[in-house]
N, C-alpha and C positions, 0 to 999 in steps of 0.2 A: 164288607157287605153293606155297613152302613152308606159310604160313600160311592159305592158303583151299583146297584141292587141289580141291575140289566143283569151284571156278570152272572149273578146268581139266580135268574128266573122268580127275580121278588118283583112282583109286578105292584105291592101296596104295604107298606110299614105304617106300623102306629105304635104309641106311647101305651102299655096297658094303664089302669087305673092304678095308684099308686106310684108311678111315675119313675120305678127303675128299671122294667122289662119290657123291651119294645116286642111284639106279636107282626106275623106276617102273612101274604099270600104270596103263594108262587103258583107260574104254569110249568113247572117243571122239578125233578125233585122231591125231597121229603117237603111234608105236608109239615104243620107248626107240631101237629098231633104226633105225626111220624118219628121226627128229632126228638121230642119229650120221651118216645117212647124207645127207644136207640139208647138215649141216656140213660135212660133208667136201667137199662140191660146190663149196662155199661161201666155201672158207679162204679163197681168195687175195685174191676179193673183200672177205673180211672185213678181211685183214691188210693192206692197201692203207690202212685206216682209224689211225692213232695216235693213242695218248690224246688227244692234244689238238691240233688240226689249227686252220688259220685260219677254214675252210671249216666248221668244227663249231662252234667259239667254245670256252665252258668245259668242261672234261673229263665234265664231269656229267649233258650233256646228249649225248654220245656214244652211248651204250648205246639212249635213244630214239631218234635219229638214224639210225643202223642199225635197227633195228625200221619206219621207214618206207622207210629203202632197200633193207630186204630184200623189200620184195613187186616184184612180178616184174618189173610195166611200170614202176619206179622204176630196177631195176636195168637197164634196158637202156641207160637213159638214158650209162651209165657206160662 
């Protein structure tokens, strides 16, 4: 996202205050407000997940692993 923003309808990235969480505009898309609030819906489901689970295999494939359990009819399964 950082590196192609186009791909993602990020038409303006900045550094919040503080300087570890970059904030964004999009035309397209959840809003920065939108994602904050998906997460939040989302934590417990997410945090159920640890780096590295039997069920996941290697830590590194985590990250995509949740990216397909997060669409909807995957997560009900759960």
């Amino acid at each position: 996202m950082y590196d192609h923003p186009e791909r993602f309808s990020i038409t303006r990235s900045w550094l919040r205050p503080g300087g570890n969480v970059y904030d964004y505009e999009c035309n397209a898309g959840m809003t920065p407000q939108q994602a904050r609030q998906a997460l939040s819906e989302n934590m417990l489901f997410l945090r159920s997940f640890a780096s590295s689970t039997p069920q996941l295999g290697d830590f590194r494939f985590r990250d995509h692993a949740l990216l397909l359990y997060s669409r909807q009819d995957a997560a009900r399964r759960f």
